[in-house]
PyMOL Python script that loads the backbone (N, CA, C, O; Angstrom):
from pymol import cmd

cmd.read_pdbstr("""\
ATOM      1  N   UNK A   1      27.760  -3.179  15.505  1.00  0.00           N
ATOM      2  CA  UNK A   1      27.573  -2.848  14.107  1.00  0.00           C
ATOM      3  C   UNK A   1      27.252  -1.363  13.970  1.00  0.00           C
ATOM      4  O   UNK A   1      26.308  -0.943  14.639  1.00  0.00           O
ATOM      5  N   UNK A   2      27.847  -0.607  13.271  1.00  0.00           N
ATOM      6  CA  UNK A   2      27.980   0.455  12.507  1.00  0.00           C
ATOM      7  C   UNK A   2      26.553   0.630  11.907  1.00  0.00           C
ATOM      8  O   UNK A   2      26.374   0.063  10.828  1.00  0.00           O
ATOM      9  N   UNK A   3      25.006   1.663  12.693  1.00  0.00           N
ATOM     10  CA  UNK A   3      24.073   1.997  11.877  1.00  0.00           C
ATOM     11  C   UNK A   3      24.006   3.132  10.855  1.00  0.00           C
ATOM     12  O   UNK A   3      23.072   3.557  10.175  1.00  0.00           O
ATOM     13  N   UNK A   4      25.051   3.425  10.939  1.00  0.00           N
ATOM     14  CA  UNK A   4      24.969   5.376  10.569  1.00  0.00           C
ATOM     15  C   UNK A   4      25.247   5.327   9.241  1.00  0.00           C
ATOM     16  O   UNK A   4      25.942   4.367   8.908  1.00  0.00           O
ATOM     17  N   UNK A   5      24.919   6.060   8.399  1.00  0.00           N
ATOM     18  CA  UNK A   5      24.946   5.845   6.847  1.00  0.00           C
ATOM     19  C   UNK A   5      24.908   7.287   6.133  1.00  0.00           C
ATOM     20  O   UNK A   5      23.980   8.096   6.131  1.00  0.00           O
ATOM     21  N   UNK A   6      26.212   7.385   5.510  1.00  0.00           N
ATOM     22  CA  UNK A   6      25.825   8.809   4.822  1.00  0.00           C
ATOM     23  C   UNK A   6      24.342   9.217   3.565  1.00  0.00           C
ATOM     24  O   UNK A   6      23.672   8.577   2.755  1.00  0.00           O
ATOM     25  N   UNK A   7      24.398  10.232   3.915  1.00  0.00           N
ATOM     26  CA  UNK A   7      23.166  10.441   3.182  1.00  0.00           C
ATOM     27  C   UNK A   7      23.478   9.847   1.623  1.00  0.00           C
ATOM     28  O   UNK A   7      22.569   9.220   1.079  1.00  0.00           O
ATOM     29  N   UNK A   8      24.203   9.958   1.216  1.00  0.00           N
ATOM     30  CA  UNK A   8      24.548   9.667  -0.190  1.00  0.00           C
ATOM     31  C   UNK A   8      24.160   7.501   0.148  1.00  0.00           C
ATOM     32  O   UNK A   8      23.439   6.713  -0.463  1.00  0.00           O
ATOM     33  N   UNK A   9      24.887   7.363   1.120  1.00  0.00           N
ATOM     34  CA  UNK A   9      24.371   6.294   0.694  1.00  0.00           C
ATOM     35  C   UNK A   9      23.562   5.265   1.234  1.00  0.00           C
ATOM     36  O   UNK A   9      23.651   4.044   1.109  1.00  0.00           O
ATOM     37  N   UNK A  10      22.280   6.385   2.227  1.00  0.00           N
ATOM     38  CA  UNK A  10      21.159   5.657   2.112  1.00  0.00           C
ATOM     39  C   UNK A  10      20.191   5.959   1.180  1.00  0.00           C
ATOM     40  O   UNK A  10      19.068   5.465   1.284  1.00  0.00           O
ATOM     41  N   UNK A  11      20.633   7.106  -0.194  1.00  0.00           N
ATOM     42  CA  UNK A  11      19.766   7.296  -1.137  1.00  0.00           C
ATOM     43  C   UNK A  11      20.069   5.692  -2.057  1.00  0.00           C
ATOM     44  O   UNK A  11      19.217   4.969  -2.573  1.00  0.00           O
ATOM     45  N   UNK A  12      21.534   5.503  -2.018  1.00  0.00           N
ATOM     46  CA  UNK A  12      21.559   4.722  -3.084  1.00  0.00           C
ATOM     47  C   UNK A  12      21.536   3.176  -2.683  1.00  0.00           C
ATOM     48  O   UNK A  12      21.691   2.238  -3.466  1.00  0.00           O
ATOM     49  N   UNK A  13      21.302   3.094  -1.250  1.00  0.00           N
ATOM     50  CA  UNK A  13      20.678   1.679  -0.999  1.00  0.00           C
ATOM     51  C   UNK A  13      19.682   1.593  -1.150  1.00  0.00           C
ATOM     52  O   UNK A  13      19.084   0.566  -1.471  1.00  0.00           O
ATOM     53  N   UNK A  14      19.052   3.099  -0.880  1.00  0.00           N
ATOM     54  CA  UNK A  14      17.264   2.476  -0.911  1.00  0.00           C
ATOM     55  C   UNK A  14      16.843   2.048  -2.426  1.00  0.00           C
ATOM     56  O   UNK A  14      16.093   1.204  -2.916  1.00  0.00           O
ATOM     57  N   UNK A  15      17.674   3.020  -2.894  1.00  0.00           N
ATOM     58  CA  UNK A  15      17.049   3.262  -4.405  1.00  0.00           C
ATOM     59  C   UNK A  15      17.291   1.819  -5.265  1.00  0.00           C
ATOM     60  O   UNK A  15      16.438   1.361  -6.025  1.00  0.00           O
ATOM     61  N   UNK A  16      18.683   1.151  -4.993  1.00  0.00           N
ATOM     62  CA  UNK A  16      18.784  -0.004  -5.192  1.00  0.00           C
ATOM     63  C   UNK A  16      17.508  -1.316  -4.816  1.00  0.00           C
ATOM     64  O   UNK A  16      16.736  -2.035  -5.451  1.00  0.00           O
ATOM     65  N   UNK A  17      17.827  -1.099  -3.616  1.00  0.00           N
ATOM     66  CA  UNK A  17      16.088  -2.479  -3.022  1.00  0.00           C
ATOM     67  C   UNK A  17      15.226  -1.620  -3.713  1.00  0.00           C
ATOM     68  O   UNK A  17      15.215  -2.263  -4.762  1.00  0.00           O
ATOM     69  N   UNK A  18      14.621  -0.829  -3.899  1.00  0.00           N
ATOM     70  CA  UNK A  18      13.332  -0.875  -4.574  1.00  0.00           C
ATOM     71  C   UNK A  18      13.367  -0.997  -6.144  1.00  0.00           C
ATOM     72  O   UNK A  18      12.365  -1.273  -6.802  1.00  0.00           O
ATOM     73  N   UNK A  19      14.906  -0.711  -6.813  1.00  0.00           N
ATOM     74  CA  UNK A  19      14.632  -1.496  -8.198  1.00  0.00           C
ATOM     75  C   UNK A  19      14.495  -2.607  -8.155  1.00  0.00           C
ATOM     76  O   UNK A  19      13.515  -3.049  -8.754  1.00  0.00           O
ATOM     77  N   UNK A  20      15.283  -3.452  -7.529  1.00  0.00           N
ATOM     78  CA  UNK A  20      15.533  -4.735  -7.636  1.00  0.00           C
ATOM     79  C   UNK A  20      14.616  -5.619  -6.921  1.00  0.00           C
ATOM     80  O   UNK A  20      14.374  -6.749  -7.344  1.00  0.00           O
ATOM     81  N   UNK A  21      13.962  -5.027  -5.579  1.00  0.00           N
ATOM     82  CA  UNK A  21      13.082  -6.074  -5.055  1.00  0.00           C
ATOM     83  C   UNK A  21      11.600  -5.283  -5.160  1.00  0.00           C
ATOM     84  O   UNK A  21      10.694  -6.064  -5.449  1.00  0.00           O
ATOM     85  N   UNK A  22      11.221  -4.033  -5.001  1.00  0.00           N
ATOM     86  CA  UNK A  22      10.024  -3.322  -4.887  1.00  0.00           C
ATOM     87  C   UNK A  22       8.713  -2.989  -5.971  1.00  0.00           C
ATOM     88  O   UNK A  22       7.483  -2.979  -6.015  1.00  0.00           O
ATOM     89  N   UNK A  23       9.960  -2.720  -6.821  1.00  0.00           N
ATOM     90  CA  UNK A  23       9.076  -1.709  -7.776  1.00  0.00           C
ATOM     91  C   UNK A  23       7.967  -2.331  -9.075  1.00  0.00           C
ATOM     92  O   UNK A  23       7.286  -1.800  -9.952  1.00  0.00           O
ATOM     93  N   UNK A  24       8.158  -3.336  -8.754  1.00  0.00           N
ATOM     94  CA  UNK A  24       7.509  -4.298 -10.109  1.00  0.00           C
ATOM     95  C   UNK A  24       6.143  -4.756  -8.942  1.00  0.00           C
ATOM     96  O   UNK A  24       4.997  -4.954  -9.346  1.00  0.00           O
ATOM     97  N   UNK A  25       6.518  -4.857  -7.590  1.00  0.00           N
ATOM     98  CA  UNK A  25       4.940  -5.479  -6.607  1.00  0.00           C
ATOM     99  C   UNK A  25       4.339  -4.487  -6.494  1.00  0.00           C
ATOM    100  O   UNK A  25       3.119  -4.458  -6.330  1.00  0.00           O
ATOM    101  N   UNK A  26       5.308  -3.173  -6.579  1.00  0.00           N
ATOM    102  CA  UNK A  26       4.527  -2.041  -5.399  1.00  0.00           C
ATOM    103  C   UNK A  26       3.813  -0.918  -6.431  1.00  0.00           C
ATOM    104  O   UNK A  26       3.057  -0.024  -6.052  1.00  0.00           O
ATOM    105  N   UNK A  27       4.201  -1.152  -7.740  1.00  0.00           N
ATOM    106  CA  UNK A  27       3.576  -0.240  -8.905  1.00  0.00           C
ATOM    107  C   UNK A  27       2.261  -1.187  -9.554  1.00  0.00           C
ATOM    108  O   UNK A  27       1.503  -0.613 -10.337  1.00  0.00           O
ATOM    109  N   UNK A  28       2.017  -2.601  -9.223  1.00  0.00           N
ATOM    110  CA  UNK A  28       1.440  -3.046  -9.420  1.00  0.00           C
ATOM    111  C   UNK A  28       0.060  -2.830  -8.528  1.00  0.00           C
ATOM    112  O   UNK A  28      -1.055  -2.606  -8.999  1.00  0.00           O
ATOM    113  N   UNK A  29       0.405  -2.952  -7.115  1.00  0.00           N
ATOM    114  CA  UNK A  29      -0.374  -3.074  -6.283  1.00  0.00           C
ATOM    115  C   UNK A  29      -0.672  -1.895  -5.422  1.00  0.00           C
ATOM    116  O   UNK A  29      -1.799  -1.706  -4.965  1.00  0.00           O
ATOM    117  N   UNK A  30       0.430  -1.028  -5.180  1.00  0.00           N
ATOM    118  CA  UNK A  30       0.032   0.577  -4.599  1.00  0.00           C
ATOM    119  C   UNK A  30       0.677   1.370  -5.706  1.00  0.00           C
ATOM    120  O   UNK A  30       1.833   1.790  -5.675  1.00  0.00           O
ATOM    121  N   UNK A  31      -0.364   1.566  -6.889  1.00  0.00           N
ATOM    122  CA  UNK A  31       0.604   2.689  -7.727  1.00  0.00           C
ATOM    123  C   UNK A  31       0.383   4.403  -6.939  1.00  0.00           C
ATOM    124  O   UNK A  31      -0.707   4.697  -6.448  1.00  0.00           O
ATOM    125  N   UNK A  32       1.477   5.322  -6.927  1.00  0.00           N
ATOM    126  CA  UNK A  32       1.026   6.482  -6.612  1.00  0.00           C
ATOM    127  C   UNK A  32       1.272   6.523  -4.481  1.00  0.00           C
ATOM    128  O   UNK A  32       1.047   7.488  -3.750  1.00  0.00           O
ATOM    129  N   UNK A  33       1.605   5.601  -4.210  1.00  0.00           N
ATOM    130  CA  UNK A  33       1.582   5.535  -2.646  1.00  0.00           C
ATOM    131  C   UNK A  33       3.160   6.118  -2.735  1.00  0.00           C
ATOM    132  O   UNK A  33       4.081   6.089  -3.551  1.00  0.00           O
ATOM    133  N   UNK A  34       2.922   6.631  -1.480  1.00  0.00           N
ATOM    134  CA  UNK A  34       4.199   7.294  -0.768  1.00  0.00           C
ATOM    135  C   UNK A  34       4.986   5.452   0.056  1.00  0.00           C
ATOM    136  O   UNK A  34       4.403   4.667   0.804  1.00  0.00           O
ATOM    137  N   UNK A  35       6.596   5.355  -0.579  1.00  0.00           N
ATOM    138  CA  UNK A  35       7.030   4.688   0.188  1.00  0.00           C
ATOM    139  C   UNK A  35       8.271   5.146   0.917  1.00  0.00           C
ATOM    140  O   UNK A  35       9.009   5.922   0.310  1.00  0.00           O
ATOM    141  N   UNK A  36       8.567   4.804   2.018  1.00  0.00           N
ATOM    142  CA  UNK A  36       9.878   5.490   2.596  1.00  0.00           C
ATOM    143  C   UNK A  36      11.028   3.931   3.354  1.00  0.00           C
ATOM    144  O   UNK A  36      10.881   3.332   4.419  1.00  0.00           O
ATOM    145  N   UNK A  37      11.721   3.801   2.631  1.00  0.00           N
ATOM    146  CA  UNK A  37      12.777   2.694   2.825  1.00  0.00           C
ATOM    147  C   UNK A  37      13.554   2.859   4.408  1.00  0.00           C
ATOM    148  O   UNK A  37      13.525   3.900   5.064  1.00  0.00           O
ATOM    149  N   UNK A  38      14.014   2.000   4.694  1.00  0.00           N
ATOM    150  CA  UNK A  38      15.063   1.860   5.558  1.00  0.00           C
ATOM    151  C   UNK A  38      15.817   0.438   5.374  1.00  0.00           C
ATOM    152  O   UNK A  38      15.545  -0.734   5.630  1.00  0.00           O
ATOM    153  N   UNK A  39      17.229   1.351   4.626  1.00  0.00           N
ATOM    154  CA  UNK A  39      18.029   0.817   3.991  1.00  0.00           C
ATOM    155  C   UNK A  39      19.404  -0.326   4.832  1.00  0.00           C
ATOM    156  O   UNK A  39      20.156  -1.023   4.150  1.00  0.00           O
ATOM    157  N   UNK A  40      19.450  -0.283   6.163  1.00  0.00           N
ATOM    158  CA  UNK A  40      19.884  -1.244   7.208  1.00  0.00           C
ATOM    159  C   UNK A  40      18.985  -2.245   6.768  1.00  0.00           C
ATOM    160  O   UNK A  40      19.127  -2.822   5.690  1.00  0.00           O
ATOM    161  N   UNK A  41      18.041  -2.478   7.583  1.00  0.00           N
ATOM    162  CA  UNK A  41      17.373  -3.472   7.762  1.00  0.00           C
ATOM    163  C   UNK A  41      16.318  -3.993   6.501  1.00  0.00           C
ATOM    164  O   UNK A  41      15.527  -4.930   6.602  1.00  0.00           O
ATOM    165  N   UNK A  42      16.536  -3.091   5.237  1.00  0.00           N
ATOM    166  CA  UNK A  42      15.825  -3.429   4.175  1.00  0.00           C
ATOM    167  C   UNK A  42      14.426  -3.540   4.647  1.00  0.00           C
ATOM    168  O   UNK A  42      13.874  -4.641   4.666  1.00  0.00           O
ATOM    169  N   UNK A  43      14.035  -2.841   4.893  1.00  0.00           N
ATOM    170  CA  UNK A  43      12.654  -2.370   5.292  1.00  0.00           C
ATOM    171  C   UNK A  43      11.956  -1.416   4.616  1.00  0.00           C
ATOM    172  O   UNK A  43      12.624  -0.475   4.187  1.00  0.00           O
ATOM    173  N   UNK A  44      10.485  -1.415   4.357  1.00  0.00           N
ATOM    174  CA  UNK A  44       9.975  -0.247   3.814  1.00  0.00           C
ATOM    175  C   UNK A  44       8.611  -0.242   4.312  1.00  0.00           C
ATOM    176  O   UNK A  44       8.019  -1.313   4.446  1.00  0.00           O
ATOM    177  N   UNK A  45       8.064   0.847   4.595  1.00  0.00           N
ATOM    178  CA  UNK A  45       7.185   1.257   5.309  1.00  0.00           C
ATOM    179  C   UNK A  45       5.813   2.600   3.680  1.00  0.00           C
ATOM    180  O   UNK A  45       6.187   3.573   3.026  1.00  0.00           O
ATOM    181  N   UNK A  46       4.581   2.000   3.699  1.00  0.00           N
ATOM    182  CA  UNK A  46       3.621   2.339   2.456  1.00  0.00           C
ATOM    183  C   UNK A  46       2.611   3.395   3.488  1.00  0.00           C
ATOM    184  O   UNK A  46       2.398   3.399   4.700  1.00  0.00           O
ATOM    185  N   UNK A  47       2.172   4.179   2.448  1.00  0.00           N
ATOM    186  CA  UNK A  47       1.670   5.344   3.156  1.00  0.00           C
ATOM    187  C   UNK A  47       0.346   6.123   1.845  1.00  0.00           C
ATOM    188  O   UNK A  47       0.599   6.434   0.681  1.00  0.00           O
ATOM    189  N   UNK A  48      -0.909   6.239   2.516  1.00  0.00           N
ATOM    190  CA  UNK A  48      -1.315   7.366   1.245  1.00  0.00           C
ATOM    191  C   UNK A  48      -0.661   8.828   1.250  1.00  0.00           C
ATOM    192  O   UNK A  48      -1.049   9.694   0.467  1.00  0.00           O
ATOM    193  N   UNK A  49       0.306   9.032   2.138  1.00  0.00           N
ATOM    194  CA  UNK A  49       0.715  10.103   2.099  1.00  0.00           C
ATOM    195  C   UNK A  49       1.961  10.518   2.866  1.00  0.00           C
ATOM    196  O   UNK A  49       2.140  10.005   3.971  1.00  0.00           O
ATOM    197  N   UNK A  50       2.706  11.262   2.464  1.00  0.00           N
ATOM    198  CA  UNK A  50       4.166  11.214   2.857  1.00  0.00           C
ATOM    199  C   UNK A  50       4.329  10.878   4.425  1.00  0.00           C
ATOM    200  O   UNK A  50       4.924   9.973   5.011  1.00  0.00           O
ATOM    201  N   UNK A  51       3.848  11.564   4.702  1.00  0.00           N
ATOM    202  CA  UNK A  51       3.588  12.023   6.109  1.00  0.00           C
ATOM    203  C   UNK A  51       3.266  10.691   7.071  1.00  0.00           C
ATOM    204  O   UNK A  51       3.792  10.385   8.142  1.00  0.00           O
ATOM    205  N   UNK A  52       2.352  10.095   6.412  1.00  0.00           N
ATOM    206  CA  UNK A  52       1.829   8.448   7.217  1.00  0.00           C
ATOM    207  C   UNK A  52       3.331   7.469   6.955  1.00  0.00           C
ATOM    208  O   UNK A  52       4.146   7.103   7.802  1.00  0.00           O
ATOM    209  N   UNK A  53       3.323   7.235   5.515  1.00  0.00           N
ATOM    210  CA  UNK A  53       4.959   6.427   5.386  1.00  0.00           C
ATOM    211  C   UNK A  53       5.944   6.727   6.356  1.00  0.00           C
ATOM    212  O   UNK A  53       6.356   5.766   7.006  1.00  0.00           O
ATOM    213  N   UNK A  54       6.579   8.234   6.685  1.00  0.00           N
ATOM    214  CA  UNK A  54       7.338   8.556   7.535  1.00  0.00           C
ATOM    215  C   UNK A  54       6.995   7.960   8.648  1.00  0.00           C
ATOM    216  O   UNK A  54       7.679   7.093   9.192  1.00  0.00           O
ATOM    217  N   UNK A  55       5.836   8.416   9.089  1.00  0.00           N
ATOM    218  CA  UNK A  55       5.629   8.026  10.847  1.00  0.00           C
ATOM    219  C   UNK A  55       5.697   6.476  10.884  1.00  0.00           C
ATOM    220  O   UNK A  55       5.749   5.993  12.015  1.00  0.00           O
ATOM    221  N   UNK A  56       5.703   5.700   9.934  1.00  0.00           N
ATOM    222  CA  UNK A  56       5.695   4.775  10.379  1.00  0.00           C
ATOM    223  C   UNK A  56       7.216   3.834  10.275  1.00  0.00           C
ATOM    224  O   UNK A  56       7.436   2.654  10.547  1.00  0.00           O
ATOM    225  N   UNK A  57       7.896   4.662   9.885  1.00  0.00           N
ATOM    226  CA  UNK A  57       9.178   4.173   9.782  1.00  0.00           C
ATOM    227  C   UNK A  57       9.895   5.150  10.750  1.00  0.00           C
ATOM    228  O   UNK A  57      11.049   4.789  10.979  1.00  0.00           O
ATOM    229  N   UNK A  58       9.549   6.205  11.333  1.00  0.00           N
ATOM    230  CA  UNK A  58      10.349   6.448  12.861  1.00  0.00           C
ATOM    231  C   UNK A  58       9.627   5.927  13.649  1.00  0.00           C
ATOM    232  O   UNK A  58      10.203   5.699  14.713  1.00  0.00           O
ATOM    233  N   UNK A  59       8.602   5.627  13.616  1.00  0.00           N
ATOM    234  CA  UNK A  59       7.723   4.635  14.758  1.00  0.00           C
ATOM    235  C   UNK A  59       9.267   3.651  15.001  1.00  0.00           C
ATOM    236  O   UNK A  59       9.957   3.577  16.018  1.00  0.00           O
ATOM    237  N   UNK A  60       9.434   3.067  13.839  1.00  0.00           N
ATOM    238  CA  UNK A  60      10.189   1.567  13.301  1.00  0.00           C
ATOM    239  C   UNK A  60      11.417   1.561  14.266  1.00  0.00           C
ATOM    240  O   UNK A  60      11.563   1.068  15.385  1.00  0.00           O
ATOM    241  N   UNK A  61      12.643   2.612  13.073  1.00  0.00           N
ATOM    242  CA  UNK A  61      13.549   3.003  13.327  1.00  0.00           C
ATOM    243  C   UNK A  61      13.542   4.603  13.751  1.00  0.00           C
ATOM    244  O   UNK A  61      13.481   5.350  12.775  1.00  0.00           O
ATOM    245  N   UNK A  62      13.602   5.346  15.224  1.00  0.00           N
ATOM    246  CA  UNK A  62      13.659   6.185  15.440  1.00  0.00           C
ATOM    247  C   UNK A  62      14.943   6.920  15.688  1.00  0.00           C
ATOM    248  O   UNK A  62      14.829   8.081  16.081  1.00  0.00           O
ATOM    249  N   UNK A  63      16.029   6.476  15.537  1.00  0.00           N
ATOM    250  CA  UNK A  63      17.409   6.302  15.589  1.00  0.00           C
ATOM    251  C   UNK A  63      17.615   6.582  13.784  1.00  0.00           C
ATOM    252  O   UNK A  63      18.694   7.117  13.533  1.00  0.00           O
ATOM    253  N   UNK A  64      17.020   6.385  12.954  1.00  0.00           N
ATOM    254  CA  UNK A  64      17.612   6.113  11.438  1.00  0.00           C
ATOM    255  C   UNK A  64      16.981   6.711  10.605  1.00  0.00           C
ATOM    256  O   UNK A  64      15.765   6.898  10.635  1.00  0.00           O
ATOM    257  N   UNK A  65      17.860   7.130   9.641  1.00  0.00           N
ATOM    258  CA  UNK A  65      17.201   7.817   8.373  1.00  0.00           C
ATOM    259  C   UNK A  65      16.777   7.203   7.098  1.00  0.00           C
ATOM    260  O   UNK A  65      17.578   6.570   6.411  1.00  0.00           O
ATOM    261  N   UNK A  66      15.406   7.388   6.725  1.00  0.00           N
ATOM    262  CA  UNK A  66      15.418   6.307   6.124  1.00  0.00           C
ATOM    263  C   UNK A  66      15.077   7.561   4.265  1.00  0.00           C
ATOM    264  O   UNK A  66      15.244   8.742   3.964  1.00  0.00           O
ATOM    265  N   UNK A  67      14.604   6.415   3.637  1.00  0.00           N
ATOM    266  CA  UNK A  67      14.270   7.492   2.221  1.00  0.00           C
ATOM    267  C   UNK A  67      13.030   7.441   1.557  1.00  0.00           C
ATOM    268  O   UNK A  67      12.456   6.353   1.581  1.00  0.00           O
ATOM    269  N   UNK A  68      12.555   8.268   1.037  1.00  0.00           N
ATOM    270  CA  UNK A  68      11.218   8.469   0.716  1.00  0.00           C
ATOM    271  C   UNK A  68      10.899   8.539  -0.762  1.00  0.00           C
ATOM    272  O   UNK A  68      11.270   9.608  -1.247  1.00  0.00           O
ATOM    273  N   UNK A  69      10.362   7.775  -1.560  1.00  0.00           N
ATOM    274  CA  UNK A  69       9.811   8.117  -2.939  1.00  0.00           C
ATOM    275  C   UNK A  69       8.354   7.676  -2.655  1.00  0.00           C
ATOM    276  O   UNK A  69       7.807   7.374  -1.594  1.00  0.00           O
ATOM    277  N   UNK A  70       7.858   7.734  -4.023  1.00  0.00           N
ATOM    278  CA  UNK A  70       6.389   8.013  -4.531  1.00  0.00           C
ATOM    279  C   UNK A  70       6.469   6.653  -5.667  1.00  0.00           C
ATOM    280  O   UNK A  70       7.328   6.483  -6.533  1.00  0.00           O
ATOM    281  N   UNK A  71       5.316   5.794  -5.359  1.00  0.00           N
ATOM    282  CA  UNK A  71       5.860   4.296  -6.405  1.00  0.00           C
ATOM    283  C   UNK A  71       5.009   4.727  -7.400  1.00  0.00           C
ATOM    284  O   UNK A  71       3.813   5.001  -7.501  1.00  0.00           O
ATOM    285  N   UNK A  72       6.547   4.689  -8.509  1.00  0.00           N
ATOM    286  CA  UNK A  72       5.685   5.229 -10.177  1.00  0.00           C
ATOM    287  C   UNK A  72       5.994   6.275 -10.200  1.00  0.00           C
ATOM    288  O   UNK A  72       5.291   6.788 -11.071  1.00  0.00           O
ATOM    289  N   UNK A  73       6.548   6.910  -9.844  1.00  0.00           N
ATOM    290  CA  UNK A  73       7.353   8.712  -9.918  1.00  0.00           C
ATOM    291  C   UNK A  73       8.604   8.942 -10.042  1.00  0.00           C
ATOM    292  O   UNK A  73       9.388   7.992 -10.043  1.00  0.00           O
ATOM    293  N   UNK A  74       8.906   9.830 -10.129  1.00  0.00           N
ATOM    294  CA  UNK A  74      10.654  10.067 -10.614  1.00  0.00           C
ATOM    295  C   UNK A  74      11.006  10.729  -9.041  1.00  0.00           C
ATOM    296  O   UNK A  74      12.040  10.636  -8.379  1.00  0.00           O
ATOM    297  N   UNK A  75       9.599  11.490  -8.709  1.00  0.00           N
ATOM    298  CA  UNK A  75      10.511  12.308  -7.077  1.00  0.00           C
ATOM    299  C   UNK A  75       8.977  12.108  -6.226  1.00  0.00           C
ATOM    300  O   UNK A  75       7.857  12.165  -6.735  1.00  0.00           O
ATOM    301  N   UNK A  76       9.242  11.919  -5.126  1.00  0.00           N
ATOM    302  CA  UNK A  76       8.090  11.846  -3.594  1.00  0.00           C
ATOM    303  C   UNK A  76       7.359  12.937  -4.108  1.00  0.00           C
ATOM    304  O   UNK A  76       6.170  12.781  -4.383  1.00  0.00           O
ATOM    305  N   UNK A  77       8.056  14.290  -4.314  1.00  0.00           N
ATOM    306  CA  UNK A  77       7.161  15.389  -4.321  1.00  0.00           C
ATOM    307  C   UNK A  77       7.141  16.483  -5.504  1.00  0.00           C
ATOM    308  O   UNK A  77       8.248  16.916  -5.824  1.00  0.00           O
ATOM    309  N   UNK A  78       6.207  16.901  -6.079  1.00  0.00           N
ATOM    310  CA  UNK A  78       6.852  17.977  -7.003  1.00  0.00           C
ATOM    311  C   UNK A  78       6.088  19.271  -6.826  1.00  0.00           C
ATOM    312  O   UNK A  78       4.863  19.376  -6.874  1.00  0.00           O
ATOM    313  N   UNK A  79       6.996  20.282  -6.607  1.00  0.00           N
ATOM    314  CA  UNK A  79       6.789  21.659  -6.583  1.00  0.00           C
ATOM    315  C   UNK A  79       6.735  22.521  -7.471  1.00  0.00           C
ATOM    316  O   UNK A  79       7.866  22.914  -7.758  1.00  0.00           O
ATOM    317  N   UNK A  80       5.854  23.054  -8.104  1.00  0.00           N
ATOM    318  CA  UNK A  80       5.467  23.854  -8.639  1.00  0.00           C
ATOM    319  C   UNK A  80       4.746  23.473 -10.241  1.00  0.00           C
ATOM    320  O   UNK A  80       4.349  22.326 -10.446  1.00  0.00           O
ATOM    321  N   UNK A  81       4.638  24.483 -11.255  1.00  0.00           N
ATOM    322  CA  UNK A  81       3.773  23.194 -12.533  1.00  0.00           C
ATOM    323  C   UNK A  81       4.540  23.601 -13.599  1.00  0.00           C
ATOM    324  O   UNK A  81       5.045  24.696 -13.849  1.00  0.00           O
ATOM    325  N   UNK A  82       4.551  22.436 -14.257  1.00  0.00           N
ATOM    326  CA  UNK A  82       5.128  22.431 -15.599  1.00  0.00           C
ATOM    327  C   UNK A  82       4.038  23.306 -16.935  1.00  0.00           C
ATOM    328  O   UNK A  82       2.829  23.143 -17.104  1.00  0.00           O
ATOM    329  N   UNK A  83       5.069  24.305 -17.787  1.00  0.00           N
ATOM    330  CA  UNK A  83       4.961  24.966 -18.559  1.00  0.00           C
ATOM    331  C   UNK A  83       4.033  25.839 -18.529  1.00  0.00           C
ATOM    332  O   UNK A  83       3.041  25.892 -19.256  1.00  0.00           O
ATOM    333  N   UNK A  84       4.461  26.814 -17.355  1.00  0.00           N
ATOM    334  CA  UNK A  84       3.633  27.969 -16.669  1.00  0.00           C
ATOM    335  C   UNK A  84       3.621  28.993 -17.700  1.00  0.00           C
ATOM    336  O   UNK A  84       3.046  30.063 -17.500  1.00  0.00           O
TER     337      UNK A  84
END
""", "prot")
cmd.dss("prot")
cmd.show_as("cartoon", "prot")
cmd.util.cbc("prot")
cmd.orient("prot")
């Protein structure tokens, strides 16, 4: 089996499982946590911080790329501040 997945579309698998299966448990129960998907095996790995989510999904899959949002956010991270 074929693991390799273009970037385009392990954004839009992940992004898929977490509308459809994630986002209604995980805004309930970790609002504001860093989550990072892995979109093969439909896996997702919770973190207080980007950095912990990651490691624990190359712990997982160290071979695979997986994707990262923030539950309850539009992006994982935001740089810089609004209406400077």
């Amino acid at each position: 089996m074929n693991t390799q997945l273009s970037d385009d579309d392990i954004e839009q698998q992940a992004t898929e499982f977490y509308e459809q299966e994630l986002r209604a448990s995980l805004e309930a129960t970790h609002p504001h946590a860093f989550v990072v998907i892995e979109p093969i095996s439909r896996t997702y790995y919770l973190g207080e911080t980007l950095s912990e989510a990651g490691r624990r999904a190359r712990q997982a899959f160290p071979d695979r790329l997986s994707f990262a949002m923030r539950v309850g956010h539009a992006a994982a991270i935001h740089i810089g501040g609004i209406g400077e």
